[in-house]
Backbone as CSV, one residue per row, in Angstrom:
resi,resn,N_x,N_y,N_z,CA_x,CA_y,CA_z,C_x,C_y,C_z
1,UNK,0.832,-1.177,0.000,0.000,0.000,0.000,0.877,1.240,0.000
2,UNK,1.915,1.311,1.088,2.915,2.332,1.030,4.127,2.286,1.701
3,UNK,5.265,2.468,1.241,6.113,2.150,1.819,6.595,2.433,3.190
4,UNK,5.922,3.782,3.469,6.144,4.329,4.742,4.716,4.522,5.816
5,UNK,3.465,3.622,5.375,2.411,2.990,5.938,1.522,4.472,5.590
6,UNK,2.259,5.501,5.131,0.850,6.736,5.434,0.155,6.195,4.372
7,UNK,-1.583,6.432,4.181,-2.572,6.467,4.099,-3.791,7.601,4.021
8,UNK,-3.703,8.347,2.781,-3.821,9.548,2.586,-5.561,9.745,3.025
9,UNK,-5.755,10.928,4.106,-6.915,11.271,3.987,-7.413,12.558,3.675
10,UNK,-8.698,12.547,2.737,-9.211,13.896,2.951,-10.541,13.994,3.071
11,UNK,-10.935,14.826,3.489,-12.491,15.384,4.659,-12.972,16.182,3.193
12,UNK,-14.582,16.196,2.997,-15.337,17.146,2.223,-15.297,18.506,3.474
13,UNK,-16.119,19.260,3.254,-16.427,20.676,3.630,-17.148,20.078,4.912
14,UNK,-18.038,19.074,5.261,-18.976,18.671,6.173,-20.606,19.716,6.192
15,UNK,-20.822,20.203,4.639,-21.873,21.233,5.322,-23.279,20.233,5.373
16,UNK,-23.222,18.705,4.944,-24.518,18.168,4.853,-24.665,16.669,5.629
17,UNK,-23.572,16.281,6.848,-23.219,15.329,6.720,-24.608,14.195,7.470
18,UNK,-24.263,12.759,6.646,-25.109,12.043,7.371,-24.520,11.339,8.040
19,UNK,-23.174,11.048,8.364,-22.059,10.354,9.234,-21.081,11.198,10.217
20,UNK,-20.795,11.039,10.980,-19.810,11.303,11.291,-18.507,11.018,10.951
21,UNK,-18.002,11.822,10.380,-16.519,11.809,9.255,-15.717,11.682,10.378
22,UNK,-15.234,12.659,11.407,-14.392,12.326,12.113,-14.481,10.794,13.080
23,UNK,-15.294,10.794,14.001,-15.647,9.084,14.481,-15.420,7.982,12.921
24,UNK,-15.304,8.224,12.522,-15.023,7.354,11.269,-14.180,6.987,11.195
25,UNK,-13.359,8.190,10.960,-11.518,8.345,10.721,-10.835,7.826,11.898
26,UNK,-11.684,8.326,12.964,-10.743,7.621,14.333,-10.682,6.401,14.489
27,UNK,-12.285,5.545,14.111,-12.760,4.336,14.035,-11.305,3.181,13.108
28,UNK,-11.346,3.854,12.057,-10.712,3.269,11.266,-9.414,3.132,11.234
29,UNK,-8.753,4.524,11.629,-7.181,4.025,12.249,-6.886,3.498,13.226
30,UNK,-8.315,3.125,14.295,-7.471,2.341,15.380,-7.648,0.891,15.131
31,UNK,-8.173,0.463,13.976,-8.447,-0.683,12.918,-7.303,-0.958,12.152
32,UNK,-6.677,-0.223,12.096,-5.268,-0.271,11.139,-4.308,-1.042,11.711
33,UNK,-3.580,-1.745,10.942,-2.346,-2.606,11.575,-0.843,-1.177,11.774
34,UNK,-0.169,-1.957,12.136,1.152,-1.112,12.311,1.938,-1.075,11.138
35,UNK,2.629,-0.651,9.936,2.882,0.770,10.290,1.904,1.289,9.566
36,UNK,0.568,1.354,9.363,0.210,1.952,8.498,-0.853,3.060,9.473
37,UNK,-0.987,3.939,8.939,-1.819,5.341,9.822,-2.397,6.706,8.644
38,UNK,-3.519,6.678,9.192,-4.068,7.985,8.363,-3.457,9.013,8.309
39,UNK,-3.300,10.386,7.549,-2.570,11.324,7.097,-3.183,12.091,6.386
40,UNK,-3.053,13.140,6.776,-3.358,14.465,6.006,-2.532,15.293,5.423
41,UNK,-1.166,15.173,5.790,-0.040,15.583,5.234,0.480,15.065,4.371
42,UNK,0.408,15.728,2.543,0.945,15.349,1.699,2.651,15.666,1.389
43,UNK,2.770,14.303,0.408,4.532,14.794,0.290,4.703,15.460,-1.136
44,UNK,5.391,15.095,-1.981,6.087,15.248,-3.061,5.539,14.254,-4.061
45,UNK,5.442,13.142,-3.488,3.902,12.167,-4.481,3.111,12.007,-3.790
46,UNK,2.508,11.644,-4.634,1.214,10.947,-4.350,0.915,10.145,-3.133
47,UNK,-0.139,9.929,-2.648,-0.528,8.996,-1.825,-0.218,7.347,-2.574
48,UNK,-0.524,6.837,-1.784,-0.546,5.585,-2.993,-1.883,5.085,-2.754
49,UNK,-2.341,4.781,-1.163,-3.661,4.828,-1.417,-4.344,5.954,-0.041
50,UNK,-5.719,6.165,-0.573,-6.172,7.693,0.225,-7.680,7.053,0.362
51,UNK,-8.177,7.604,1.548,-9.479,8.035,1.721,-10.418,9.457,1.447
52,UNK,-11.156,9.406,0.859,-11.922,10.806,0.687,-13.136,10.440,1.155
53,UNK,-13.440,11.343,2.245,-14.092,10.836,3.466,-15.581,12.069,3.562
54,UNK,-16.560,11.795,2.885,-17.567,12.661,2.270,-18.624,12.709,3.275
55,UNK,-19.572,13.769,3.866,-20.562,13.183,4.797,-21.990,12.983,4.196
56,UNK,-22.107,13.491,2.776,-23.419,12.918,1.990,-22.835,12.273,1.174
57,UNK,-24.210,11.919,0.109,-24.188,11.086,-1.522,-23.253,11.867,-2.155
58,UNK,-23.570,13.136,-1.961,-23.534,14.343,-3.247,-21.585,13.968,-3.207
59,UNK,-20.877,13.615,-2.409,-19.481,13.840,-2.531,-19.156,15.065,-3.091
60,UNK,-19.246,16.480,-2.573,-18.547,17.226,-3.525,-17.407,17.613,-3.610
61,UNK,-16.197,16.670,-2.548,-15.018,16.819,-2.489,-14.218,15.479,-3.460
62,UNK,-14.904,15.244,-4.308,-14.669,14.339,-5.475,-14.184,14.999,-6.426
63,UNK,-13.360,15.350,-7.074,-13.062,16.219,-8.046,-11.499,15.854,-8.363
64,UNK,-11.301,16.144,-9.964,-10.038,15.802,-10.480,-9.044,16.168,-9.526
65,UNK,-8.991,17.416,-8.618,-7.738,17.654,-8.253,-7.534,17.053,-6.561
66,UNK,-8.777,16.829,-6.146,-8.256,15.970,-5.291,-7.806,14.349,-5.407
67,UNK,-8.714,14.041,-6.768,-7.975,12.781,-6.964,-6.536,12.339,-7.534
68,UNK,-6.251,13.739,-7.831,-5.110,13.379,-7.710,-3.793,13.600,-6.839
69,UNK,-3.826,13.391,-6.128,-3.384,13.320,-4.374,-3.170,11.991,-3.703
70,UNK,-3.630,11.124,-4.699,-3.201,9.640,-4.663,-3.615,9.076,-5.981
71,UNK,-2.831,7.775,-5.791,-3.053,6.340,-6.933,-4.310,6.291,-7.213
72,UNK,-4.757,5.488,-5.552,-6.122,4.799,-5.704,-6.639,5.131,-4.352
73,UNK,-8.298,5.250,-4.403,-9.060,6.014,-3.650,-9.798,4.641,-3.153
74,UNK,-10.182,5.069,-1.920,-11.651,4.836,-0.950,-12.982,5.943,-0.830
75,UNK,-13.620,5.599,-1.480,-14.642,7.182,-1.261,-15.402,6.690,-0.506
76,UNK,-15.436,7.124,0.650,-17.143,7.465,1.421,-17.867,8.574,1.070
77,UNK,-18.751,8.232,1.293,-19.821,9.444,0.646,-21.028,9.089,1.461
78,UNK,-21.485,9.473,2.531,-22.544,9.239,3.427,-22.242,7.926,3.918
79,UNK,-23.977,7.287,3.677,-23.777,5.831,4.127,-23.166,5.106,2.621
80,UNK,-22.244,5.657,1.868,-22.105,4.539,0.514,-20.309,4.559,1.127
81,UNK,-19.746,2.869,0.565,-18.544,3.309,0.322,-18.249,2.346,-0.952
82,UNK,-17.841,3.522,-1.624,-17.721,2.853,-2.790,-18.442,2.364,-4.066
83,UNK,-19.521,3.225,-3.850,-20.329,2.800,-4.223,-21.650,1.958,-3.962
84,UNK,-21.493,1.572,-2.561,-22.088,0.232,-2.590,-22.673,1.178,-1.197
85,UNK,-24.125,0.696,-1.270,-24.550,1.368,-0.075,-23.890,0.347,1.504
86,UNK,-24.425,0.845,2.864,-23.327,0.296,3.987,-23.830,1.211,4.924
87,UNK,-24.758,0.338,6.292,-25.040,0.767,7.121,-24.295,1.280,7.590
88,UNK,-24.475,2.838,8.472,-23.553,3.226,9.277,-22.682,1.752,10.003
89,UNK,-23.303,1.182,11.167,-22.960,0.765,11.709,-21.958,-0.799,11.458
90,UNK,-21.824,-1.020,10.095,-20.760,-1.292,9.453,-19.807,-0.634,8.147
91,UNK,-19.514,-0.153,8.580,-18.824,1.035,7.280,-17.655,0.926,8.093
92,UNK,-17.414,0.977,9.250,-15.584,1.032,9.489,-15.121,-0.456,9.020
93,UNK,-15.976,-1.513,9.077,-15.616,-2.938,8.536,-15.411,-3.054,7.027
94,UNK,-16.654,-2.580,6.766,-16.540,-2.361,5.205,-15.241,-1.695,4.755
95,UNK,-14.823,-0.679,5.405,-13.437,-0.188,4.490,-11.995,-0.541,5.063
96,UNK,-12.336,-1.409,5.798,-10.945,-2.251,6.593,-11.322,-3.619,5.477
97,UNK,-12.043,-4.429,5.065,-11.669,-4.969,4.402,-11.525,-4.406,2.846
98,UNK,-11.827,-3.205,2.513,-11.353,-2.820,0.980,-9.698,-2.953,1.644
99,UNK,-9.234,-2.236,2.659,-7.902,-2.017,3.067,-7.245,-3.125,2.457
100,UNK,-7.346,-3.767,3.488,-7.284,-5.286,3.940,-6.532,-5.845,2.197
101,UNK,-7.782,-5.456,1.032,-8.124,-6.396,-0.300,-6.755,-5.335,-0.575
102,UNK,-6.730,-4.085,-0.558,-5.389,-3.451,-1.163,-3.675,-3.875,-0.701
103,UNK,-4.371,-4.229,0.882,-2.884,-4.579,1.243,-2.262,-5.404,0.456
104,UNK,-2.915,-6.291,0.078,-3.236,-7.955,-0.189,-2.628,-7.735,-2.011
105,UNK,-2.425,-6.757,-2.448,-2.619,-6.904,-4.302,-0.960,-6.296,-4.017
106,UNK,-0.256,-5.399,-3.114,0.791,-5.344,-3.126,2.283,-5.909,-2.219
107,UNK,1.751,-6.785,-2.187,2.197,-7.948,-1.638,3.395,-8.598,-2.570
């Protein structure tokens, strides 16, 4: 996923949210194995892989220039990740195993 475990995140604006974005983010890095950890601080490349962490459908922090800020994305967008709708109350599972499926392809 990355050589130095960061794990790029970024937050929409929050003006509509139906989740809690932050409890999310916290949820999910303390789900994370070692060394890998969420980040908001970009380098000189790219992420390799990132979360864009939306609190409605509408995602309007989806856009060319944040996608490019990494490789390959996780979008939440309300209750969807990925497309795929996802009760609140499994959505930190749901994107620990997308993790999980990415760790797994760079191997």
């Amino acid at each position: 996923m990355t050589r130095d475990g960061r794990i790029g995140l970024k937050f929409c604006g929050g003006c509509n949210p139906e989740i809690d974005r932050k409890v999310l983010a916290e949820a999910i890095q303390m789900r994370l194995p070692q060394p890998f950890r969420l980040t908001t601080e970009e380098g000189d490349e790219p992420w390799e892989t990132a979360l864009l962490l939306c609190g409605c459908p509408t995602a309007c922090a989806d856009r060319p220039e944040i996608r490019g800020a990494a490789r390959r994305w996780i979008l939440i967008s309300g209750k969807r990740v990925d497309d795929e709708d996802v009760s609140q109350e499994k959505m930190v599972e749901r994107v620990m195993t997308k993790m999980e499926a990415l760790l797994r392809q760079d191997r």
